[in-house]
C-alpha positions as a printed Julia matrix, in Angstrom:
378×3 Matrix{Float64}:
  75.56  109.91   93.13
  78.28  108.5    95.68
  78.76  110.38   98.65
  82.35  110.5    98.89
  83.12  109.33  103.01
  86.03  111.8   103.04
  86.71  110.5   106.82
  86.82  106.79  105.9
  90.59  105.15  106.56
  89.83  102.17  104.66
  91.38  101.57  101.14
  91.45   99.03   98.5
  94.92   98.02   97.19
  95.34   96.87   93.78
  98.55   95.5    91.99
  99.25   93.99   89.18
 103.45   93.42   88.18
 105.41   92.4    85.89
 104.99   88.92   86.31
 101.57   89.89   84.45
  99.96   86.75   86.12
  96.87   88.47   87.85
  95.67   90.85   90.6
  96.42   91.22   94.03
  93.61   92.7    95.91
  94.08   94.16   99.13
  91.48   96.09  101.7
  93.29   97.92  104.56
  92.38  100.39  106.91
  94.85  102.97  108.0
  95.58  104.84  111.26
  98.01  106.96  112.86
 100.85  106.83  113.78
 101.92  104.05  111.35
  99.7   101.72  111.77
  97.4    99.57  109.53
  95.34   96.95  109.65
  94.69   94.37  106.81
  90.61   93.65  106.55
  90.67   91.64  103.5
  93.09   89.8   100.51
  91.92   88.57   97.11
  94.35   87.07   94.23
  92.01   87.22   90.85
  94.39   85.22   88.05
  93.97   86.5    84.45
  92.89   84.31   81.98
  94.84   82.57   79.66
  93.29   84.69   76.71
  94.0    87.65   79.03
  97.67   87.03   79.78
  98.23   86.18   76.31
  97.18   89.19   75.15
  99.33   91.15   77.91
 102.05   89.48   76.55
 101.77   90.2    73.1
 101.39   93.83   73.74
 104.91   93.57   76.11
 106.81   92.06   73.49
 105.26   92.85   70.49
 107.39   95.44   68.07
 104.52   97.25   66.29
 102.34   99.47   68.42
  98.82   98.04   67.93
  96.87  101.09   70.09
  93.35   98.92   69.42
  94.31   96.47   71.12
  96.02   97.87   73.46
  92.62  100.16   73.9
  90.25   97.41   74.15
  92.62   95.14   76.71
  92.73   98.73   78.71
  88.87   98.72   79.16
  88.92   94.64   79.04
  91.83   95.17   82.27
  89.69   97.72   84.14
  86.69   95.26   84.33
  88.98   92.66   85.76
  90.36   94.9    88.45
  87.01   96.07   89.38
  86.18   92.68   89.82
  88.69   92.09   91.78
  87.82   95.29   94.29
  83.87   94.31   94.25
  85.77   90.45   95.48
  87.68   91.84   98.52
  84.95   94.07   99.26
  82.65   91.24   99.76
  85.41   89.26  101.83
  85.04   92.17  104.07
  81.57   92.64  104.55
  81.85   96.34  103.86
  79.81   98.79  101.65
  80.54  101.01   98.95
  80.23  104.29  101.11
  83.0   102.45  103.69
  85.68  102.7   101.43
  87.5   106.23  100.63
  89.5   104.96   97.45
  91.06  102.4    95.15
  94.5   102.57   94.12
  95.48  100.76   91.05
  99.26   99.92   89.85
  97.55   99.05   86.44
  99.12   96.62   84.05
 102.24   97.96   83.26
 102.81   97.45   78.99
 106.05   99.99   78.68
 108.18  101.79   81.0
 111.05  103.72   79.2
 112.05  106.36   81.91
 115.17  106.96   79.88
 114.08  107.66   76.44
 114.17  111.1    74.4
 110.15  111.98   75.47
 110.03  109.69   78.72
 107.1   107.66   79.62
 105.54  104.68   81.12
 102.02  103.18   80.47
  99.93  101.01   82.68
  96.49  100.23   81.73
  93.16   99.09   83.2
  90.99  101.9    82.62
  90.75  103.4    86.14
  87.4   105.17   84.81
  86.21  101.88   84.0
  86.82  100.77   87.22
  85.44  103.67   88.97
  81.82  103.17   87.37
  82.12   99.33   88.09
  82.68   99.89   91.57
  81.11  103.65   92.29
  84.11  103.69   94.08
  86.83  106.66   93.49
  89.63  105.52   91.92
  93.41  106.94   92.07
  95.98  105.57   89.11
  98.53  106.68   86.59
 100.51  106.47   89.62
 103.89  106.67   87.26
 103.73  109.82   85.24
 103.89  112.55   87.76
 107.28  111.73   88.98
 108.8   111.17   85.35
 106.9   114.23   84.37
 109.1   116.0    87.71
 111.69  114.31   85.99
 112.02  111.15   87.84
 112.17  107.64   86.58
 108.58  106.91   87.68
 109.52  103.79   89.89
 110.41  102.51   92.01
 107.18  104.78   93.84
 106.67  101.69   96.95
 109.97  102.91   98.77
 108.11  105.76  100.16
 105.45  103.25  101.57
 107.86  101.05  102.9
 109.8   103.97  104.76
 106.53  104.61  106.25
 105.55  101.4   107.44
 108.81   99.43  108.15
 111.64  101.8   109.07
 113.34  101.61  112.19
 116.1   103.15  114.42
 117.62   99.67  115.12
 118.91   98.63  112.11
 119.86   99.36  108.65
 116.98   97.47  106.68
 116.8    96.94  102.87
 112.98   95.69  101.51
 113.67   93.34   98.28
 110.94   92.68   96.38
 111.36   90.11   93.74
 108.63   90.16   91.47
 109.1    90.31   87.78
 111.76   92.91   88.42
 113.48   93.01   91.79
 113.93   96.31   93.41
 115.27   97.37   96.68
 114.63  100.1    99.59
 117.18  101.14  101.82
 115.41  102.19  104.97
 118.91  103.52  107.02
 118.63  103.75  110.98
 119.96  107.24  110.88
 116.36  109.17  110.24
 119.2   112.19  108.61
 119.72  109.43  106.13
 118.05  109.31  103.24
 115.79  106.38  101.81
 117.07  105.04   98.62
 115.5   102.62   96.33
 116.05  100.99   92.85
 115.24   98.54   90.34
 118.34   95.43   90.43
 117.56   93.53   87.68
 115.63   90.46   86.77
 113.43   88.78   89.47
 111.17   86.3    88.53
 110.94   87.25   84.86
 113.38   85.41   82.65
 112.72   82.43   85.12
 108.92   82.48   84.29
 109.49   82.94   80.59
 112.6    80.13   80.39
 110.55   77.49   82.25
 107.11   78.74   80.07
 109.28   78.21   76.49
 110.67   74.9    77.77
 107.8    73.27   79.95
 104.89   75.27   79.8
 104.42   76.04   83.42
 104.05   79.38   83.82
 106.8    79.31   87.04
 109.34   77.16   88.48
 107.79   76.28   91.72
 109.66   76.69   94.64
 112.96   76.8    92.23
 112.7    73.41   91.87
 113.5    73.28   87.93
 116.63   75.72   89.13
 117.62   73.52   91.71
 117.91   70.53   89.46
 120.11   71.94   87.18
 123.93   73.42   87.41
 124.95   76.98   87.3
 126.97   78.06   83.79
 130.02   80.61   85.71
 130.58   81.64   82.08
 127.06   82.13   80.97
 126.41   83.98   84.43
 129.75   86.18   84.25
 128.14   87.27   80.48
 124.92   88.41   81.8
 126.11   89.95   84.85
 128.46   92.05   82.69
 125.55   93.8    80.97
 125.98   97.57   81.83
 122.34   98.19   83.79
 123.71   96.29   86.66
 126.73   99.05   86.69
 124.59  102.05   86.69
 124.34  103.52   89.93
 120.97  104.66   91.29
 118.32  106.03   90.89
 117.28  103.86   88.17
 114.38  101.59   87.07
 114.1    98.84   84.1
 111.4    96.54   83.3
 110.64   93.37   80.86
 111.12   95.59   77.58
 114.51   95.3    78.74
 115.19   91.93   80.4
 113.81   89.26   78.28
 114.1    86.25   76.64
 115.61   88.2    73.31
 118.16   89.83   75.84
 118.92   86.43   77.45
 119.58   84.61   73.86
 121.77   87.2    72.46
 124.57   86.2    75.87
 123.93   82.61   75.41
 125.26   83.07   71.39
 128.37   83.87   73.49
 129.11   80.93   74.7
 131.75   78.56   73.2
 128.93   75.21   73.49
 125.16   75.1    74.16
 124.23   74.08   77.85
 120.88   72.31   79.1
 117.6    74.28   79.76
 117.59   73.69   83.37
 121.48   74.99   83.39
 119.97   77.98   81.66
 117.45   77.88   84.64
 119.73   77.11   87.28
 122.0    80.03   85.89
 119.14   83.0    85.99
 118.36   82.02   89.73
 121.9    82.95   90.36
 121.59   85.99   88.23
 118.5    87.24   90.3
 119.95   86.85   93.73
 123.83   87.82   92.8
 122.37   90.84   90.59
 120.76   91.97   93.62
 123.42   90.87   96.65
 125.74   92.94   94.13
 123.36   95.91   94.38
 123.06   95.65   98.43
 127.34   95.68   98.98
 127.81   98.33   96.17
 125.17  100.98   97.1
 123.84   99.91  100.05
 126.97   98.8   102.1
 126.01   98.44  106.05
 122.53   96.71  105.99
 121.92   94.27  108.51
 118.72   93.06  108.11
 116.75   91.89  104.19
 113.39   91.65  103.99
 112.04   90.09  101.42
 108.15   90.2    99.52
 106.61   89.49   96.06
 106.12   86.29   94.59
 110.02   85.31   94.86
 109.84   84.91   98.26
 108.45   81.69   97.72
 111.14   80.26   95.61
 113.29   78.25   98.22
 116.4    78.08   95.96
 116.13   81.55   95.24
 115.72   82.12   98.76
 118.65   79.98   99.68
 121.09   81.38   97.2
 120.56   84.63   98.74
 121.1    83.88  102.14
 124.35   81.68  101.51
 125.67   84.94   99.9
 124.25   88.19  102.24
 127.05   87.19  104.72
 126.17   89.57  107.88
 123.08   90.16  107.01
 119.79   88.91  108.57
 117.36   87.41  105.66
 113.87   87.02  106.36
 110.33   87.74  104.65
 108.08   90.94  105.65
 105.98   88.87  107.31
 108.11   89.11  110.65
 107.53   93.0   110.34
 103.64   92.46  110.61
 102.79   92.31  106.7
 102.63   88.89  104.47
 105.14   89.65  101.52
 102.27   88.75   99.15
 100.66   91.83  100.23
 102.9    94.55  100.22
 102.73   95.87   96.85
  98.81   95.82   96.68
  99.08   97.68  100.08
 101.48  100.25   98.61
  98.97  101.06   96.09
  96.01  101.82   98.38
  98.75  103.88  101.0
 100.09  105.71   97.85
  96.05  106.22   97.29
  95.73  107.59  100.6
  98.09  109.93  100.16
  96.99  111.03   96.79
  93.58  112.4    98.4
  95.21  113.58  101.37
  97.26  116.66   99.13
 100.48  114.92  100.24
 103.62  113.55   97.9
 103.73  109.84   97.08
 107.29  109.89   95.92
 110.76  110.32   97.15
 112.75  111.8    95.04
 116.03  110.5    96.41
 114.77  107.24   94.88
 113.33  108.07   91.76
 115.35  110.98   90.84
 112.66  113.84   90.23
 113.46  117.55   90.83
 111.18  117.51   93.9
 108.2   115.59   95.98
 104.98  115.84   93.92
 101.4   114.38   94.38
 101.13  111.52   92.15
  98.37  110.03   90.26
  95.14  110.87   88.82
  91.84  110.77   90.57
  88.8   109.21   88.67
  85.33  109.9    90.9
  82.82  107.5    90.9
  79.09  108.56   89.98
């Protein structure tokens, strides 16, 4: 049986979103005060069978719970995988690491129905035996179960890692979904954090229908095409983007249905990359609209996740965060492909340390709670 090293700092990170287009591996060692050092990344891309079947379980509208079992063991083997992979990259053994965190898959997240829930799989027990490595996940249903939305659970990890007394900061992440932490200068202040709206989603699915690339590279598709001011003014009207925090959403929400039913709205059809060109502006005014509503006096945007490679994206955001600075987290020290997988292995950390991993300011719970389960290994 493992000996669990209960002094060992290092951690293994692992995320997949809602872009549901792999794993993001990450091996970090952590150290006081604030401080951590990355020893080792791995990206592990599901298969096309794989991400098929993810997607069929996301969309589909009859709950098939054998699939959905067998993908959940299927899932855990892939993420173990993917921690034996970064484990190698950093010439470390079993007995050097203290814990895996896994996000897990995420298949539903309804934080706002009658009997709340959200459900990630990748068997974390499955991933514990692959590995012999302890595993924490089921990261989600503490919070909602403290009556919180269960996400947005990083904002804790980014107050811990990038806040500062200098500046009003906000950390967008645009993956799938884009969500946003307000880190204020004013330590009195509280963090605040939320889900905007569509990131990368509806992009990835529009270009995936039309072309059969599963993204638009850089924006590029976007960038070719013209933005519809009436289709945008439709979507933008949809009441999540009026809610005020805390709140969180997810693909079950924002998809391609969703989209269709505001282009029916409009008085003549428009081309696909107009359609394209349209949700680009939907992602980045969606979220500037967030920042000057609820998050009035940032100065400086940070951005990470997989959206912070689209360039038009990118550049539709700065033209319209007048004031403030736009840049990627990796001029705070941490590559924005990393961030989330890091999360994961901090929130970890935390979870065998007897300390809180959310903030209920963000996520709306009655109090601070200790989230996620812990799966030993051995």
């Amino acid at each position: 049986m493992q000996k669990k090293n209960s002094n060992g700092k290092n951690y293994i990170g692992l995320m997949s979103g809602t872009s549901a287009d792999g794993i993001d591996a990450v091996l970090v060692c952590f150290s006081s005060p604030r401080k951590l050092k990355i020893k080792a990344t791995h990206k592990q891309a599901f298969s096309t069978e794989i991400r098929a079947q993810i997607q069929t379980l996301i969309h589909s509208g009859q709950n098939d719970l054998e699939a959905a079992a067998e993908l959940d063991v299927i899932l855990g083997e892939s993420f173990a995988d993917a921690a034996l992979h970064v484990l190698e990259q950093a010439n470390l053994s079993v007995k050097q690491i203290s814990a895996i965190g896994s996000h897990g898959q995420t298949l539903r997240h309804r934080p706002n129905s009658k009997h709340p829930f959200s459900i990630q799989i990748g068997n974390p027990a499955v991933i514990a035996a692959r590995t012999g490595i302890t595993t924490v996940a089921n990261f989600r249903i503490a919070d909602i179960a403290a009556g919180g939305q269960g996400a947005p659970l990083v904002p804790a990890f980014h107050h811990w890692m990038f806040r500062s007394s200098r500046s009003n900061r906000v950390i967008l992440n645009i993956g799938g979904i884009a969500n946003v932490s307000y880190l204020p200068s004013d330590i009195k202040s509280p963090v605040l954090g939320f889900d905007t709206g569509p990131g990368n989603t509806l992009l990835d699915n529009w270009i995936y229908q039309h072309l059969g690339k599963p993204l638009d590279a850089a924006g590029a598709w976007a960038a070719s095409g013209q933005c519809s001011p009436e289709l945008l003014h439709l979507l933008l009207g949809d009441p999540y983007f009026q809610i005020a925090p805390p709140k969180s959403t997810g693909r079950e929400y924002f998809h391609l249905g969703w989209l269709k039913a505001f282009m029916e709205k409009l008085p003549h059809p428009i081309s696909a990359q107009d359609v394209q060109a349209t949700l680009s502006h939907l992602s980045a005014q969606s979220i500037i609209q967030a920042i000057r509503i609820w998050l009035a006096g940032t100065n400086e945007v940070y951005v990470c996740g997989g959206g912070s490679h689209n360039q038009h994206l990118m550049a539709i955001l700065k033209e319209n965060l007048a004031g403030a600075c736009l840049q990627t987290t990796e001029a705070l020290g941490l590559h924005p492909d990393w961030v989330e997988a890091t999360a994961f292995a901090w929130l970890a950390h935390r979870t065998l340390t007897g300390r809180p991993g959310n903030l209920p300011n963000v996520t709306g719970a009655k109090k601070a709670v200790i989230l996620g389960g812990i799966y030993k290994a051995g």
